[in-house]
Phi, psi and omega in degrees: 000143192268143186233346164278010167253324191299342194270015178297136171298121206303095172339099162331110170275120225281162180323108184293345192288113184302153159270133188263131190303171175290161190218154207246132184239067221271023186212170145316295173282338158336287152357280188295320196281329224221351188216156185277012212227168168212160205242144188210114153273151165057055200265335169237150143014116190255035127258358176296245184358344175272303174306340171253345149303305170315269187338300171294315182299336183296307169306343167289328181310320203236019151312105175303144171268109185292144132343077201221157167284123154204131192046066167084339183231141191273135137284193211194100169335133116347357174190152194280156214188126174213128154296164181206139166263147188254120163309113166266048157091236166255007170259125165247024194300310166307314179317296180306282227292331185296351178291340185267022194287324176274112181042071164045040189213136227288166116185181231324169164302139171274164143330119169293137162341145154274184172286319172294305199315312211297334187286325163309316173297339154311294141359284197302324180300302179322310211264308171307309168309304185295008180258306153326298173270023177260021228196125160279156199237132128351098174318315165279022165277149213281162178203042207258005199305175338094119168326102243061343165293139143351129181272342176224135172209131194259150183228352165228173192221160147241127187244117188252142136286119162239119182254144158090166159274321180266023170263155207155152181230115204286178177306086203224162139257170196285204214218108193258027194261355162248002187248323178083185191266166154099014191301176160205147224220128155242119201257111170252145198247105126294107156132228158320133189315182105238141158285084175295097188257134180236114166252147176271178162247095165337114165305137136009304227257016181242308216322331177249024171249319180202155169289171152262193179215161193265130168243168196206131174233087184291139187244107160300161171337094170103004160249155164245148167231144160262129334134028225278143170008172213330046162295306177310303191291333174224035187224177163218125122267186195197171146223119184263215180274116183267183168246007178198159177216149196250110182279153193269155186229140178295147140300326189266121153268176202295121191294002159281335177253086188243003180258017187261132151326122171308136191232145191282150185238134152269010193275137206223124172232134171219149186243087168253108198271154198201168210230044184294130160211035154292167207225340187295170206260171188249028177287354192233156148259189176209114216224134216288139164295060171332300157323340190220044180343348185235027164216154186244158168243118144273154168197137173303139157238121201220144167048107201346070183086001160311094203276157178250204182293309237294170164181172171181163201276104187308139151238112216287321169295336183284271186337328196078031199286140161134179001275162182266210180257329164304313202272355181264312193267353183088024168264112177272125152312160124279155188297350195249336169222137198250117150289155175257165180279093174287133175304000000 
């Protein structure tokens, strides 16, 4: 008898949890079937959706590249990014708050809706409400609407440039701190094809049951994604880097040129409007507990996006958060799962 194999340690047995491949979500219902989020093609008037491409990229030349701290040395995005507030009338009060709109961190006053974006936003509003009202609500989606309102009605946008294959945006969920938890982000896509990756984030208390899986969503010239509830709270999105793109040509020329031939764009522009109405102050953000889907954080951002220790668990009364979904039907949570709610 060999006695170092009876006294051999037992072979690690490798994991039964399957990994699943990335998977191509190339339709709506797909979409819609496999993500909390749904894709609506071809949503404005396609000489609107040609003029407002031409516009943001004319207007992207004098775009910022955001800024940030990681592992110590501040970096730089891949692609240029500028916000805008929708005129309410004489309160301006989104203009200050929309200046923290990035990791809590100050800069220039935005921009007022141009004129195409606010035509575009119609549209958009519209394909969202009706969606809204196809759809059970979350107790912590924000309900503060008015009998007759709009149930979404967006009032700033963030408009990002991707020039190229290699301008892209890593794996982040937004930053909620003016959105509160449970939001819903309508993401309009112009110009050139792109990919659009949603991975989820597996909870703690799963991790040793499954994985997660990658979904890739091409968003073409003239779509939209809705961004639907706990999108934030359990997925990273991204649009990452290709090694080739199908450039996009216009139906339109460019209207300074208007007897000149449409010339092909590599440029990809996206608008994504939201909807804030939290009232709390802005030394801290606030950002969905991925591991823990049914808690939010705050945490201080200091010196273009740097965080320090501080964090602490949202409260929604203390913030001034609200009113909610809990709070119109009288639905108490538990601590651990929120059921949903029909409006």
């Amino acid at each position: 008898m060999n006695l170092m194999q009876v006294l051999r340690s037992p072979p690690t047995s490798k994991s039964s949890i399957p990994r699943l491949p990335p998977l191509i979500l190339s339709n709506p219902s797909m979409v819609a079937e496999h993500t909390p989020c749904t894709l609506h093609l071809s949503i404005l008037p396609p000489e609107l959706a040609c003029k407002l491409f031409y516009f943001m990229v004319d207007l992207s030349h004098s775009w910022r590249r955001n800024r940030w701290w990681l592992f110590d040395r501040v970096v730089e995005s891949p692609h240029r990014t500028s916000f805008f507030v929708r005129k309410q009338g004489e309160d301006n009060s989104w203009h200050e708050a929309a200046q923290y709109w990035y990791n809590g961190r100050r800069t220039d006053p935005p921009d007022t809706f141009p004129e195409l974006m606010e035509e575009a936003c119609q549209y958009i509003e519209n394909i969202v409400n009706e969606e809204l009202r196809k759809r059970n609500r979350f107790p912590l989606e924000w309900a503060g609407h008015e009998p007759g309102e709009k149930l979404w009605h967006a009032n700033v946008a963030a408009a990002n440039c991707y020039e190229g294959t290699k301008e892209s945006v890593g794996p982040h969920s937004d930053q909620l701190t003016y959105l509160g938890p449970y939001p819903t982000i309508a993401s309009l896509s112009l110009g050139t094809t792109r990919t659009f990756r949603l991975r989820e984030v597996v909870p703690s208390d799963e991790v040793s049951k499954r994985h997660a899986r990658t979904f890739n969503v091409p968003l073409p010239h003239n779509s939209l994604v809705i961004m639907h509830a706990a999108t934030q709270e359990s997925y990273k999105h991204s649009i990452p880097p290709q090694s080739a793109l199908d450039l996009y040509r216009p139906l339109y020329p460019h209207p300074s040129r208007p007897t000149s031939p449409p010339e092909p764009s590599n440029c990809r522009i996206n608008v994504t409007f939201s909807i804030p109405r939290c009232k709390c102050g802005v030394p801290t953000i606030l950002r969905a507990d991925m591991k823990n889907p049914t808690r939010w954080q705050d945490r201080q951002i200091l010196n273009d996006g740097k965080g320090c220790n501080f964090w602490r668990v949202m409260d929604m009364k203390i913030e001034g958060r609200g009113p909610t979904f809990a709070d119109r039907f009288g639905v108490v949570s538990g601590d651990q799962t929120f059921p949903q709610v029909t409006t």
